[in-house]
N, C-alpha and C positions, 0 to 999 in steps of 0.2 A: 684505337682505330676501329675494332670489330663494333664498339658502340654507336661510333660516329655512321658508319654503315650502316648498321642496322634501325638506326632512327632515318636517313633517307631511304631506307626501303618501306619503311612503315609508309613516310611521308608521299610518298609514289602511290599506295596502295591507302590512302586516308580516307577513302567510305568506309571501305572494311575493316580497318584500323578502329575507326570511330567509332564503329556501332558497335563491332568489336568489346571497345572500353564502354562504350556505354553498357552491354550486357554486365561486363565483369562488377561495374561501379555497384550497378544496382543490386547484384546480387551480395557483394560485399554489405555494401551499406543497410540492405535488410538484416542479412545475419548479424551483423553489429548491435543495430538498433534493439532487436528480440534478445542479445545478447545484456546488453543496459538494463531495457525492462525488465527482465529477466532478475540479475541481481539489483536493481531499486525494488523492485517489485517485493522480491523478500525484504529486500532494507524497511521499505516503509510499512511490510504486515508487522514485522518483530516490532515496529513503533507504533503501531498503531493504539497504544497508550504510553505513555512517557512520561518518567516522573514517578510513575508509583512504584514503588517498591515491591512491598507485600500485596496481596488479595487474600480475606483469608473468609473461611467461609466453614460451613459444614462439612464432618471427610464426606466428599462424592467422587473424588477422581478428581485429579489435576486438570483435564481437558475438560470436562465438564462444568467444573468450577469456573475456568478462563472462558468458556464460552458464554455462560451465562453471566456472568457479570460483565464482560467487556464487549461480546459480541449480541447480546441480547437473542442466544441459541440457547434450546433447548428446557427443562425443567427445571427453575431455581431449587437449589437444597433450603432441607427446614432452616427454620430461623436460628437468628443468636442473639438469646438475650441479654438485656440491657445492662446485668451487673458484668459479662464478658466486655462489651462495646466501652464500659466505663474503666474498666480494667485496663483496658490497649491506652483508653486516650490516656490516661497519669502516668502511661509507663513513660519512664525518661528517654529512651532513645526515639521515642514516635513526637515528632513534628507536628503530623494534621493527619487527619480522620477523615474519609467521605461513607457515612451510611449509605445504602442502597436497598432498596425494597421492590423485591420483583414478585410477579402473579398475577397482573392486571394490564388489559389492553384497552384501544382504541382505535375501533375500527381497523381492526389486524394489527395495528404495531402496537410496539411494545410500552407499557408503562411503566417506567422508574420512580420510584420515589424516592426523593433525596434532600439535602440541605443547601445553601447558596457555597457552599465550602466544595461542592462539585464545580459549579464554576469558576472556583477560586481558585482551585489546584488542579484539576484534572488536565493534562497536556497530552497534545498527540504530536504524530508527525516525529520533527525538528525539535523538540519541546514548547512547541505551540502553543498560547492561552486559548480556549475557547473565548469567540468576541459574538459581540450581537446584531445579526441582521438589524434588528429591530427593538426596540422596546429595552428590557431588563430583565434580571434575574426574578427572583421569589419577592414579591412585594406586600404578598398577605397571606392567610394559610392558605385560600384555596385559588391559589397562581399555578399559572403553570407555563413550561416552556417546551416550547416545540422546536426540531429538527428541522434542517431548510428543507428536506426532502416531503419531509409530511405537509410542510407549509405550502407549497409550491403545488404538488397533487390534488389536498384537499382546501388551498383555495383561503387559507388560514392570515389573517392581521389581529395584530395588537388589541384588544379590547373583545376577540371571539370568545364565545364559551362554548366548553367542549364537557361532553358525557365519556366517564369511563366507560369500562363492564370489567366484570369481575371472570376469573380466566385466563387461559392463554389462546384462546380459539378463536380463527377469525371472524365466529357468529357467537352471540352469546343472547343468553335471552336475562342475565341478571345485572338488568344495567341500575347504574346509582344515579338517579333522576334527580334524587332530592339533592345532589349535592355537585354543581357544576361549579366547574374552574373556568377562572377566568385567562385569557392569554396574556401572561405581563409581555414576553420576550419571544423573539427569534431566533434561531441559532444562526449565526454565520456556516455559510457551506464547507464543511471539512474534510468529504469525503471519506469517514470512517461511519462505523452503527451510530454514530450518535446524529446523524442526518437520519435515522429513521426511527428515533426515538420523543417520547414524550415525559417529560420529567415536570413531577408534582413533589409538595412537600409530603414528607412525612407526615405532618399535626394534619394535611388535608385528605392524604390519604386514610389515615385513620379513622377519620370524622366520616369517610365515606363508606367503611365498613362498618362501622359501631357507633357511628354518634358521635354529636360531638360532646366533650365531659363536661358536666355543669358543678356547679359549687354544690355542696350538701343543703344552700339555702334554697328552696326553689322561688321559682319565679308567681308564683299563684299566691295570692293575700297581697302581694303589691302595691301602693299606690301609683295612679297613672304620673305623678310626677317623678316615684320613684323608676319607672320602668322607661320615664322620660330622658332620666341622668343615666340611665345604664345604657340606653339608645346611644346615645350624645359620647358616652366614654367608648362604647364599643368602635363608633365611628371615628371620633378621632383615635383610638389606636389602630385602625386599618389604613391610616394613611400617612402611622406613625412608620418609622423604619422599622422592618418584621425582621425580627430575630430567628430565622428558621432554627438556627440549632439550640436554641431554648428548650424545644421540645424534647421530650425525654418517651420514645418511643416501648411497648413491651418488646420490640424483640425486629431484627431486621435481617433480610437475605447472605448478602453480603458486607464485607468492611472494606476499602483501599487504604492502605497507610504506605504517607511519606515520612520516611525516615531525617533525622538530624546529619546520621552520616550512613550510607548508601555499606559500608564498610562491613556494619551489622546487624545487614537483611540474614545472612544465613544464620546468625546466633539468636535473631529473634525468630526466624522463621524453625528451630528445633526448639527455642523454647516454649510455642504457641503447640506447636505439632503431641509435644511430651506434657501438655498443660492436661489435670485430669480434674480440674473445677468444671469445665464441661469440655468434650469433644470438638475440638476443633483442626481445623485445616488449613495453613500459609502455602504460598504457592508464590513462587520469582514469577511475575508475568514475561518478563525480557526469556527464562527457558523454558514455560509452557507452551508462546508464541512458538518459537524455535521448533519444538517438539510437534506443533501442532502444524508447523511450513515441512516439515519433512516428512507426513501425508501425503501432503498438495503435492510433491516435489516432482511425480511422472508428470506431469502438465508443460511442465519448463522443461524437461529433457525433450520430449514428444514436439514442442518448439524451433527447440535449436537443433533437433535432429532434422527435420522439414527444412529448415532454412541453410544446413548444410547441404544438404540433396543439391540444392537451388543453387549453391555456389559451385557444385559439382556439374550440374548440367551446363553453366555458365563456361567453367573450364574448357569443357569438351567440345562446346562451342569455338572458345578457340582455336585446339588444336586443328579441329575438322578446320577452321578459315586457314588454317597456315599448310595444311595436307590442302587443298583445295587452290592454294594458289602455288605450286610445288612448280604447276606447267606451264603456268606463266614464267616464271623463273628462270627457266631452264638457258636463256640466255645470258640471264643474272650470273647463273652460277658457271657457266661454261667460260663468262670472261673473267670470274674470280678464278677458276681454276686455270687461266690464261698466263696469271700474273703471279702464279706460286701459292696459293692457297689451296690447301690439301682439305682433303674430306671430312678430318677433325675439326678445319679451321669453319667448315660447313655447319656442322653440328652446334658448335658453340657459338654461331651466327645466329640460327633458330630459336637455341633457346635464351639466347640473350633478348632476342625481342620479344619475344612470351613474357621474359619477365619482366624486361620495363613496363608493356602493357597494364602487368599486372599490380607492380607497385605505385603507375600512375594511379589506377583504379582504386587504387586501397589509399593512397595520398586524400583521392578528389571523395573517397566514402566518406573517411575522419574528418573533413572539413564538415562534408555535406549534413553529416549526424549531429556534428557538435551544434551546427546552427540550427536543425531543424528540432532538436531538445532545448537549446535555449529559448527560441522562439515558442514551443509547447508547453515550456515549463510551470507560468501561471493556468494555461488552463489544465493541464493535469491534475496540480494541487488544489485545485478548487472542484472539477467533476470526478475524478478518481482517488482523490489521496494521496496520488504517486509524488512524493516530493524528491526530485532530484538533488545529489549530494554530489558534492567535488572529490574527488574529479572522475568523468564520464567515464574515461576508459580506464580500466585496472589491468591486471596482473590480466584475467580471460580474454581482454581482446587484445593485446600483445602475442598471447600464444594462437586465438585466431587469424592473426595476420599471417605469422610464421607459419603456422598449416597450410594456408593457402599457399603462400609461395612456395614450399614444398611440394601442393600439389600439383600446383603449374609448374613445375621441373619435372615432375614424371609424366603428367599430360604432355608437357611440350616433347618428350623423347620421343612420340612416333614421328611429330613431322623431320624432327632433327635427324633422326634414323634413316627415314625417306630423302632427307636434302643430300646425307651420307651419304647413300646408295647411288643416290645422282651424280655424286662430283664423281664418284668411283668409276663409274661408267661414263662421263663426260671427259677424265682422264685417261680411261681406256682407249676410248675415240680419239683422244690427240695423239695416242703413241702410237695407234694404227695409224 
């Protein structure tokens, strides 16, 4: 009965009612929303490589390691030579191999140097394939594949040639003239570092610092017929299929390995760690991530604290509308207290409609959120990275809800307290 009343008192009072719930909604449903991001947001930094296993590199520090090889931060560590790199691939529990070769830019970002087995294995996200804007992977040594981000700013299609420079700075004065790539491929939009990356072959980046290697036979005493057929064989094997990982590099940044079974990353990664053929360093990416979000982590509190504020002010809002129409009332409550409704029965009237208010609010938020993330959901994963995962609300917005209606029980006790005071004295009145 106190229910059925208290929705025709609202209904009597339905401006104020309305805007009322429309405050509450909005505040709800921000705190929600920032609440989502919030946990996708770490979900999708800890993936923002998937699929690899190990990283293993020179000892520099676990965060260093991970940022240079996945994030394209910071000072790549020295190299690891090729009898190590040969070592990993024949080990039996290692799958696949991606070398990596860092120290060179373009025009500020970064240049990788790698195999077409980067694109072959490398997953983000979800465990995502990288696919292609445009064009292809490595097509000849001196290919190369750009990031959509790079593509898109500087202006980049299929068939461009682009100058490295040697460095990590965004000015460099030692650039490799004599040795331009060609753009086989695009990257599709991913929203991780590899939108602002530039990936060459190994065999081309090599050629661009040292030459490229010729046979012991030189080219000089030649006949022009013989340098005709070399012309002619050259040619057709550039447009033979390029075997990037043919090339057998002296020595490269980093290594990714995908394991056979995921089971024994940490037995490989103590036995890489305790390996004393040369110094090396394995790293779990899935808890360097982790390690490396719970830096970040005041950014997300300093969030959801701001947008509790907001559902606090939102609260207070209420009360003040329900203390504020106490004196309109005052007829309301003098014929309930007419009819044998006592001052308790006042109280529990007040805040019965605070909280329908406030559980419509929190009903029309969780509709309002789930549709306004599903409808954002592609473009998020394609401008941010942010890929949403099922299901939206967990375990933190269940206890967000329940805070709230807690907190509107104790905001609503002032006007309920006041409505008290009223009958109390409107009871007083009938017995005088």
């Amino acid at each position: 009965m106190l229910s059925t009343i208290a929705i025709e008192s609202l209904k009597r009072r339905k401006t104020t009612a309305i805007l009322t719930l429309l405050s509450i909604t909005i505040s709800i449903s921000l705190l929600l929303c920032v609440d989502i991001i919030r946990t996708q947001v770490k979900t999708s930094f800890t993936r923002t490589v998937s699929g690899v296993d190990l990283i293993v590199g020179a000892p520099s520090g676990q965060l260093n390691l991970l940022l240079s090889s996945v994030f394209n931060i910071g000072t790549p560590t020295k190299g690891i030579e090729y009898k190590s790199i040969a070592a990993l691939q024949s080990n039996k529990q290692v799958s696949w191999l991606i070398p990596l070769s860092l120290g060179d830019t373009h025009r500020g970002f970064r240049v990788v140097g790698t195999t077409n087995s980067f694109f072959d294995h490398f997953k983000y996200g979800d465990m995502q394939s990288l696919e292609m804007a445009a064009g292809s992977a490595f097509t000849q040594p001196l290919s190369t594949v750009v990031g959509a981000d790079i593509a898109k700013s500087l202006g980049y299609k299929v068939g461009d040639k682009i100058i490295i420079s040697h460095g990590l700075g965004s000015v460099s004065f030692n650039n490799h003239d004599d040795h331009p790539f060609t753009i086989s491929g695009i990257v599709k939009k991913t929203g991780t570092p590899v939108d602002k990356a530039v990936y060459v072959t190994l065999q081309g980046l090599e050629e661009a610092h040292t030459g490229p290697k010729h046979s012991p036979t030189s080219m000089l005493g030649r006949k022009p017929a013989d340098k005709a057929k070399e012309h002619e064989h050259e040619h057709t094997k550039e447009h033979a299929a390029y075997n990037s990982e043919a090339f057998t590099p002296e020595s490269v940044s980093v290594v990714m390995l995908g394991l056979k079974h995921r089971v024994t990353a940490l037995q490989l990664q103590y036995q890489i760690n305790q390996s004393k053929k040369e110094p090396l360093m394995a790293i779990l990416p899935g808890m360097a991530l982790a390690e490396l979000w719970q830096i970040m982590g005041n950014v997300e509190s300093l969030l959801l604290g701001l947008s509790g504020l907001i559902v606090i002010c939102a609260l207070i809002g209420l009360a003040t509308m329900l203390l504020a129409t106490m004196r309109e009332r005052y007829q309301e409550i003098a014929v309930l207290r007419t009819i044998g409704a006592g001052p308790f029965t006042l109280l529990l009237l007040i805040q019965i409609e605070a909280m329908l208010l406030t559980i419509v609010s929190a009903a029309l938020s969780l509709g309002l959120v789930a549709g306004l993330m599903s409808a954002l959901k592609p473009w998020l994963s394609s401008t941010y990275g942010l890929f949403l995962s099922s299901p939206l609300f967990g375990q933190s917005s269940v206890i967000i809800i329940l805070l709230i209606l807690g907190c509107t029980y104790l905001v609503s006790l002032f006007p309920a307290v006041a409505a008290y005071r009223r009958g109390l004295h409107a009871g007083l009145n009938a017995n005088s």
